[in-house]
C-alpha positions as CSV (number, residue, x, y, z in Angstrom):
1,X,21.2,8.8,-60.7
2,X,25.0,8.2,-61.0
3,X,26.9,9.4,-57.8
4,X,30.9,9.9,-57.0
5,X,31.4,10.5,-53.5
6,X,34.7,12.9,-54.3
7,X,32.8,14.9,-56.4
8,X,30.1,15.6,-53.5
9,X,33.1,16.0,-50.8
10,X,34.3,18.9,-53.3
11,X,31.0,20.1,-54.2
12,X,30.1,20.4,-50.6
13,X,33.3,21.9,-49.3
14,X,32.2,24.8,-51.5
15,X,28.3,24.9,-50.9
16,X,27.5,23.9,-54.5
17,X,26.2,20.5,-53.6
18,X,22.7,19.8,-54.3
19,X,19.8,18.5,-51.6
20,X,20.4,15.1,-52.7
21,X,24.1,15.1,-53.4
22,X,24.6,16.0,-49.8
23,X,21.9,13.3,-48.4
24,X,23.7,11.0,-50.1
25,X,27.3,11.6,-49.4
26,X,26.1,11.9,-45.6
27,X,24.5,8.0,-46.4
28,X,28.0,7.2,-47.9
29,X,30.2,8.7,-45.5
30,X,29.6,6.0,-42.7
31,X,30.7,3.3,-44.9
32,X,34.1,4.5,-45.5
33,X,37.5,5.4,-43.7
34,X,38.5,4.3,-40.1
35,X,35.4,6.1,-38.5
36,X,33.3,3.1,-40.4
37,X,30.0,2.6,-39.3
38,X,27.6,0.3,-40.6
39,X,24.6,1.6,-38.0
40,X,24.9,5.1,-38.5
41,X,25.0,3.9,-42.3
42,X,21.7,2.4,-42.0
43,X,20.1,5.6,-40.0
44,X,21.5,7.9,-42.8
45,X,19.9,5.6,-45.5
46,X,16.7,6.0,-43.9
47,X,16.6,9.4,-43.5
48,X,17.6,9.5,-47.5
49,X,15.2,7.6,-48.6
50,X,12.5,9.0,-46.5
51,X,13.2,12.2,-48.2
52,X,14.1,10.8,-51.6
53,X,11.7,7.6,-51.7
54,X,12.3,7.0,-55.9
55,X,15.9,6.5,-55.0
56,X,16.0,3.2,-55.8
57,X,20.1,3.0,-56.2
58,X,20.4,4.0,-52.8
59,X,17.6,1.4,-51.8
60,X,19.6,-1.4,-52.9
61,X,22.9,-0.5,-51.3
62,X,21.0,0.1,-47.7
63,X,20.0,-3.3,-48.5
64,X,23.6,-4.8,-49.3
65,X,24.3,-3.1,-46.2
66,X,21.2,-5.0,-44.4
67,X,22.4,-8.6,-45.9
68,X,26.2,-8.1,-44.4
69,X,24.8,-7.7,-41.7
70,X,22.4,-10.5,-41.5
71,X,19.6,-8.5,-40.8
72,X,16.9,-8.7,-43.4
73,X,14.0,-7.3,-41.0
74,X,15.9,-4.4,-41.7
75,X,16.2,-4.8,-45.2
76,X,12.2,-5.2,-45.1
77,X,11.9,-1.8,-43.4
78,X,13.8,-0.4,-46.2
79,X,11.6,-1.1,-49.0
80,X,8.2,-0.9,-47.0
81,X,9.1,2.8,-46.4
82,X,9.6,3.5,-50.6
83,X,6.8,1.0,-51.8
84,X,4.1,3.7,-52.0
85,X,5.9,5.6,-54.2
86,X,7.5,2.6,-56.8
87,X,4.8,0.7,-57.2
88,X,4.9,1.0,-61.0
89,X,8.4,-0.1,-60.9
90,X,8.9,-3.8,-61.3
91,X,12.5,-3.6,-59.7
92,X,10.9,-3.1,-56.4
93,X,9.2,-6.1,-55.9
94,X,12.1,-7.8,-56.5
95,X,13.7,-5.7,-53.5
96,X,10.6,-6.8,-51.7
97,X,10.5,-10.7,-52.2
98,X,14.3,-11.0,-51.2
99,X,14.0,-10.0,-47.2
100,X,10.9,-11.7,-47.0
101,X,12.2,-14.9,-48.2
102,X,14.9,-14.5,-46.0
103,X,12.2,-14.0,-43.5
104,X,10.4,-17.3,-44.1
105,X,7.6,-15.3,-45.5
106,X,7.5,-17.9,-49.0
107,X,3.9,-17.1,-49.5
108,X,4.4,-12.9,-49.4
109,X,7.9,-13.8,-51.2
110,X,6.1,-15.7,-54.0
111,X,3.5,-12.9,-54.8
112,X,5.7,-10.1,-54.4
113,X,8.7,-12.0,-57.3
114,X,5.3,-12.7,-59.4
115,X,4.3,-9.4,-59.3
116,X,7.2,-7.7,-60.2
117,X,7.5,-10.5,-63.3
118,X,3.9,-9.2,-64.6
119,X,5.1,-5.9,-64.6
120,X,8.3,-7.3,-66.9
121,X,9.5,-10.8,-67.4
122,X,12.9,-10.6,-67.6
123,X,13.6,-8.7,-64.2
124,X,16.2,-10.8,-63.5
125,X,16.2,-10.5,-59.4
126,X,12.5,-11.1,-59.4
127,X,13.5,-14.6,-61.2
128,X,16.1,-15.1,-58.9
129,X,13.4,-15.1,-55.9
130,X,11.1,-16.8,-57.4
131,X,13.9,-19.6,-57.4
132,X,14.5,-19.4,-54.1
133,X,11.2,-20.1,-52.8
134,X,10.9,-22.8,-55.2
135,X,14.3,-24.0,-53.9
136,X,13.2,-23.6,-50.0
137,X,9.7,-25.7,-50.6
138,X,11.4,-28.6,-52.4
139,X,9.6,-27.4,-55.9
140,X,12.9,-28.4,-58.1
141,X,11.2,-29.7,-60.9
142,X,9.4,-25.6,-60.8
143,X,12.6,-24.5,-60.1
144,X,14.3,-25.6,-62.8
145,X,11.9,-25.6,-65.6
146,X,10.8,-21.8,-64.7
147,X,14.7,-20.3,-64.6
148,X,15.9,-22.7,-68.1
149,X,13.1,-20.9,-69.5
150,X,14.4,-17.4,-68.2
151,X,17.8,-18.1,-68.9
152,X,17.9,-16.4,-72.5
153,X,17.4,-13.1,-71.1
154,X,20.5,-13.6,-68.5
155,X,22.9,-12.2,-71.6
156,X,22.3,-9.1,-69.9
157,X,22.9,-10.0,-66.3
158,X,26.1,-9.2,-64.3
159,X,29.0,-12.1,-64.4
160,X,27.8,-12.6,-60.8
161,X,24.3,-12.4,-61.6
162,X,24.4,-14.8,-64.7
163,X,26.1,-17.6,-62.7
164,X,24.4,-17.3,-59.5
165,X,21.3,-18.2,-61.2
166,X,22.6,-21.2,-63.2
167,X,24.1,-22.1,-59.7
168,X,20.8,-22.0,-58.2
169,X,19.7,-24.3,-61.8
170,X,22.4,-26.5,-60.8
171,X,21.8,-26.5,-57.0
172,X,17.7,-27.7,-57.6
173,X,19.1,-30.8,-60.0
174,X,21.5,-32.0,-57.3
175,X,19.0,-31.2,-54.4
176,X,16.5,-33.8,-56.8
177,X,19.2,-36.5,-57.4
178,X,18.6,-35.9,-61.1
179,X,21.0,-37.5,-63.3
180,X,24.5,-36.0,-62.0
181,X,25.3,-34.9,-65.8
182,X,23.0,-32.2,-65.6
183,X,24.5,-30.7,-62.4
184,X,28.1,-30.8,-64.3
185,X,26.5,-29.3,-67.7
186,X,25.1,-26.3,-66.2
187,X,28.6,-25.6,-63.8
188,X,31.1,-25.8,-67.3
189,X,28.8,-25.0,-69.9
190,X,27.2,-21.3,-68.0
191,X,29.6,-20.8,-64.5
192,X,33.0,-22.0,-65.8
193,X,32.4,-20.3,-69.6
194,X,31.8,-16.7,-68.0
195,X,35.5,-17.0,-66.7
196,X,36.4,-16.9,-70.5
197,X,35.4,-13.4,-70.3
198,X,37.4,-10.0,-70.8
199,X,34.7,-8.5,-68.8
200,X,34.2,-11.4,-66.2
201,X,33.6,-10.5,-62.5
202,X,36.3,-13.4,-61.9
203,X,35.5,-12.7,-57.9
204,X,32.1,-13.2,-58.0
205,X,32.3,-16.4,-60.0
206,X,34.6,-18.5,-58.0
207,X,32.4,-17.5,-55.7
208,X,29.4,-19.5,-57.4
209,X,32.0,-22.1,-58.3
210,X,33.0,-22.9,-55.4
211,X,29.5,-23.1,-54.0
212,X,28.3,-25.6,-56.1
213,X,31.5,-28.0,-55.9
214,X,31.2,-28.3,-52.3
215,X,27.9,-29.1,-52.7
216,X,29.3,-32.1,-55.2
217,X,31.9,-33.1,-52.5
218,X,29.1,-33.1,-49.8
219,X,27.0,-35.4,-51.6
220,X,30.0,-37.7,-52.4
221,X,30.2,-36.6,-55.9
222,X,34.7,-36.1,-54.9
223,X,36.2,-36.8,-57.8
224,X,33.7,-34.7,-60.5
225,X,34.7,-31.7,-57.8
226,X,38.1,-32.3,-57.8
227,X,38.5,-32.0,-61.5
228,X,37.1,-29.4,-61.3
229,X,39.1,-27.6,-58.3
230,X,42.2,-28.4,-60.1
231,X,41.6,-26.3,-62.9
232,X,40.9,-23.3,-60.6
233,X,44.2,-24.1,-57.7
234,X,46.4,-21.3,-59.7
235,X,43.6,-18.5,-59.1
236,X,42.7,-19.7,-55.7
237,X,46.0,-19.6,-54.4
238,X,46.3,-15.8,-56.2
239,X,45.8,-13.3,-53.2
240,X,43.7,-10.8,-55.4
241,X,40.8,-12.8,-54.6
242,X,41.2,-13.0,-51.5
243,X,38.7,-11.0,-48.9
244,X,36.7,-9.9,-51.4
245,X,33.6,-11.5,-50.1
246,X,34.0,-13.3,-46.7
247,X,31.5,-16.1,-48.2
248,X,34.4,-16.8,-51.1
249,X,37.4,-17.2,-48.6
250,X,35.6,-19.5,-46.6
251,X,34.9,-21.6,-49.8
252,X,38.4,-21.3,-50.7
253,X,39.7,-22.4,-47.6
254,X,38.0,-25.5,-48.2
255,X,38.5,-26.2,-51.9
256,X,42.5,-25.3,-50.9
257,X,42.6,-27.9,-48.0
258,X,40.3,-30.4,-49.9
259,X,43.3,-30.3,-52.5
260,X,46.1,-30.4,-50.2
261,X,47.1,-26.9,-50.5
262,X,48.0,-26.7,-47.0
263,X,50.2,-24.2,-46.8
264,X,48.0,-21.5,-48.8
265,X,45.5,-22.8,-46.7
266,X,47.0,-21.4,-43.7
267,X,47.9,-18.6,-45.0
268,X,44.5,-17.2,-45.6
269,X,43.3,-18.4,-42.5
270,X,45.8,-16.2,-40.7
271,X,45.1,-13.7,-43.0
272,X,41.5,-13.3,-42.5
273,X,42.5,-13.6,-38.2
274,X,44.6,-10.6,-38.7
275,X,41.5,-8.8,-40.8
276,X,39.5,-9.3,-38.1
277,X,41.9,-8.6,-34.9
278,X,42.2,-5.2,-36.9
279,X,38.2,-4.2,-36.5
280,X,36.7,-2.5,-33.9
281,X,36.0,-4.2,-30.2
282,X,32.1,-4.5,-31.4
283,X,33.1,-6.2,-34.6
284,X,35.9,-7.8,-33.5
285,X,33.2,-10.1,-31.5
286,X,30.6,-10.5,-34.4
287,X,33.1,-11.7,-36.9
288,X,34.7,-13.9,-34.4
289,X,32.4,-16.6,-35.2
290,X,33.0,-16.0,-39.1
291,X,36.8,-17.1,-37.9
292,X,35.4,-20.1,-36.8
293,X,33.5,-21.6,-39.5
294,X,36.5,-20.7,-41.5
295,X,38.7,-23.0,-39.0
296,X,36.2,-25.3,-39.2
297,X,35.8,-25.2,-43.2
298,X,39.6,-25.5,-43.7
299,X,39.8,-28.8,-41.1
300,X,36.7,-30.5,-42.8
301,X,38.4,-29.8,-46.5
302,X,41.4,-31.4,-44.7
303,X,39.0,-34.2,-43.5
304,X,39.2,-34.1,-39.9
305,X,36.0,-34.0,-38.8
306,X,36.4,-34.8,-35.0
307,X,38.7,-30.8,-35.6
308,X,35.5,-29.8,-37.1
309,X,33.1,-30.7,-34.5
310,X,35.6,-29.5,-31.5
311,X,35.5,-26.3,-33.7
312,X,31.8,-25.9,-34.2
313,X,30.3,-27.7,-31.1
314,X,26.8,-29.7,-31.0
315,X,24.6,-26.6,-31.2
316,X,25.8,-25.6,-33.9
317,X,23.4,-23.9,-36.7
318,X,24.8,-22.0,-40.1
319,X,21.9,-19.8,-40.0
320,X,23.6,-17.9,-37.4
321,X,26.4,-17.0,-39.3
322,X,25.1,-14.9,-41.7
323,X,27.6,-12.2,-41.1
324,X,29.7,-13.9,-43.7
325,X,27.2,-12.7,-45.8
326,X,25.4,-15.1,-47.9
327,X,21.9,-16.3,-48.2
328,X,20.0,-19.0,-46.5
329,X,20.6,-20.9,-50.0
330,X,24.4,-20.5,-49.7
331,X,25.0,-20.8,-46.0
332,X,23.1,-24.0,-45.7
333,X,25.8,-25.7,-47.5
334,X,27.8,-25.6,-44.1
335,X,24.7,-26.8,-42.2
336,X,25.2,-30.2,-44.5
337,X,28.9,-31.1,-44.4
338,X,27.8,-30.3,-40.0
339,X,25.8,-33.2,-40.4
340,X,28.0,-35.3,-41.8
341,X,30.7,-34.2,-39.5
342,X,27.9,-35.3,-36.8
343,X,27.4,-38.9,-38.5
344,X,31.5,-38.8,-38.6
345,X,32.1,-37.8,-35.9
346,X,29.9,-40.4,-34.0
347,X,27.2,-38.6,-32.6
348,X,24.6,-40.4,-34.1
349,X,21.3,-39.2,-31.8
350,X,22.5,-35.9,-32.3
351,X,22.6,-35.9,-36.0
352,X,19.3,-37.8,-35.8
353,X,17.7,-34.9,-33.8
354,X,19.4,-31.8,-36.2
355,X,18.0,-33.8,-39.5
356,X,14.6,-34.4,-37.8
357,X,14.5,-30.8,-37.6
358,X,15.3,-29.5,-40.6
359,X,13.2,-32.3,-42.4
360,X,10.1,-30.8,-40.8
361,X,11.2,-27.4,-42.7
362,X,12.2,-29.5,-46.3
363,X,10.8,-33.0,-46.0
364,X,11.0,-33.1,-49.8
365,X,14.9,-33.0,-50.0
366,X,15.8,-36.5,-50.7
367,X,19.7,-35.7,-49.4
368,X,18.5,-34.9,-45.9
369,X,16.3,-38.4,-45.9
370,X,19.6,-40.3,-47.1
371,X,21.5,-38.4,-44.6
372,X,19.0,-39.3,-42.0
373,X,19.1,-43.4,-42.9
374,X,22.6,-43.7,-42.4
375,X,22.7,-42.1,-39.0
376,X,19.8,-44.5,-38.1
377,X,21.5,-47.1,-39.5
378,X,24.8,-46.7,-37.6
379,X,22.3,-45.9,-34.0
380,X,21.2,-49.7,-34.9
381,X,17.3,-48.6,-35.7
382,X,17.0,-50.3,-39.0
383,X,13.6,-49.9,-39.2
384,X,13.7,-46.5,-39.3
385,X,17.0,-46.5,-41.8
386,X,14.6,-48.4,-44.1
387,X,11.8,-46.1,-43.8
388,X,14.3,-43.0,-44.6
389,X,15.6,-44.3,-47.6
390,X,12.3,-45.9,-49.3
391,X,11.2,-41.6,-48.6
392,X,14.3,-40.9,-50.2
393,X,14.2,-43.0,-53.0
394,X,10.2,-42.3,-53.4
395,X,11.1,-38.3,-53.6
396,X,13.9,-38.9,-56.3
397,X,11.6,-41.0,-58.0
398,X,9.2,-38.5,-58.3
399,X,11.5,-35.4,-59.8
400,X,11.6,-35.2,-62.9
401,X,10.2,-38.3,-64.4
């Protein structure tokens, strides 16, 4: 049911608002003016929806609210309280499979995404979570084949929506090594078409963009990104994108000091220092670390990695920066270029340990096995440099052929 928060303020400054217009306008006035808070926003949401459980609108901003704050047990609570009463509505399991993916919980994740896709195909965020557990487990060839085959109904979808999920399309070719051509065709025939747009969400698809061409410059594919961040320097540099989404100016940070934009560079930077020196004690010291990975994202486009290791330290692990608001899927991105600033950088047994790790969570990701040779390789253990890259060449064998 369609809401405007000045309508309520007037209603309910002369007693004519309604039950729910007042529920929600109490939700709603937490998130905005200087008295912003995002816990008493949460609170309010749950009183709503425990009164108005079919309020489904209002379920998916508490949960926006939940995933800037990087707390998707939260998020969880949310839609566990409403399920009872949605369970004919296909949108909810969508709601559902999205926390508990972010959760780990692929198993739950994957019946919950199916379940809301046998209720109707083309629910576009049950696709998109489906993907994402296919993405997490290594499934790309599943990945790929199940959202090309979904993509006709994304007509309908958002700007964002629509190129996040050929980003995630994209994203599962390059994390198989498929043929590089396949990456490109799906970022300027679906992401860099929707800019063409009257309509386009611009925003929201440099934001997708951007993801994907640092993935290409990760994975040494520089000069297919940099054509490609050349064509988009004029908007990047525009400050009407800027601090939109907190995820988009730390990509643009890079892709403007990857290009030598140095000065714009900066710019933002002490832009988003002075955005945060302005919050609240409490989120002053939250958002502190989102400062840092945008030092560090800026130095590593600028390709001083030694900066970018002084800047992140050895313990460092992009998972705990979710405040910047981005899921697992798009924040692990930083954990990548980390371990190549660790191979860089010289800290070979360290990078050795970190991919050892996060191998035992993706052991079919032929990139982390490359990765994982050459720090071998450079710590003298040949051996086990060979080993990593027959695995990696055995896994991108294996996809699609």
């Amino acid at each position: 049911m369609p809401f405007d928060l000045r309508c309520a303020c007037s209603f309910a400054s002369q007693g004519r608002a309604t039950e729910y217009e007042r529920a929600v306008f109490r939700a709603l006035s937490a998130l905005v003016g200087e008295g912003r808070d995002e816990e008493a926003a949460i609170e309010r949401h749950f009183e709503l929806l425990k009164q108005f459980p079919r309020d489904l609108l209002s379920l998916k901003r508490a949960q926006l609210i939940c995933f800037y704050l990087g707390k998707p047990d939260l998020s969880l609570e949310f839609v566990q309280q409403v399920l009872p009463e949605n369970q004919d509505q296909n949108y909810i399991y969508g709601m559902l499979a999205f926390p508990l993916l972010e959760l780990g919980r692929m198993d739950e994740a994957e019946r919950a995404a199916r379940k809301g896709l046998a209720i109707n195909k083309n629910d576009f965020w049950s696709q998109h979570n489906l993907c994402h557990v296919f993405q997490q487990e290594c499934r790309f060839r599943e990945a790929t084949e199940f959202m090309e085959s979904c993509s006709p109904s994304w007509e309908a979808c958002t700007s964002f929506l629509f190129t996040h999920n050929w980003w995630h399309v994209a994203v599962c070719y390059l994390e198989a090594e498929s043929p590089l051509c396949k990456v490109l065709e799906a970022y300027d025939h679906n992401i860099m078409k929707e800019l063409e747009k009257s309509d386009c969400e611009a925003a929201e698809v440099y934001l997708n963009a951007l993801g994907l061409l640092l993935r290409l410059y990760v994975r040494g594919h520089i000069d297919s990104a940099k054509e490609r961040l050349t064509t988009l320097m004029d908007a990047l540099k525009n400050e009407s994108i800027w601090h939109v989404e907190w995820l988009l100016d730390l990509l643009i940070l890079w892709a403007l000091a990857s290009m030598g934009e140095l000065k714009s560079g900066q710019n933002m930077l002490e832009s988003l220092k002075s955005r945060v020196n302005s919050m609240d004690m409490n989120r002053q010291q939250v958002m502190q670390k989102a400062i840092q990975l945008a030092e560090a994202a800026y130095e590593y486009g600028k390709g001083d990695h030694m900066k970018v290791f002084d800047t992140l330290g050895p313990d460092f692990d992009a998972l705990g920066y979710k405040m910047i608001g981005a899921s697992d899927e798009q924040v692990d991105v930083f954990n990548e270029v980390w371990y190549i600033v660790l191979i860089n950088a010289g800290e070979t047994s360290k990078a050795i340990e970190v991919l050892g790790k996060q191998i035992g969570k993706r052991e079919g990701a032929p990139f982390l096995w490359r990765l994982l040779d050459k720090a071998y390789s450079l710590d003298g253990r040949n051996t086990d440099a060979s080993v990593a890259s027959e695995k990696a060449n055995a896994l991108q064998a294996a996809y699609f052929h």
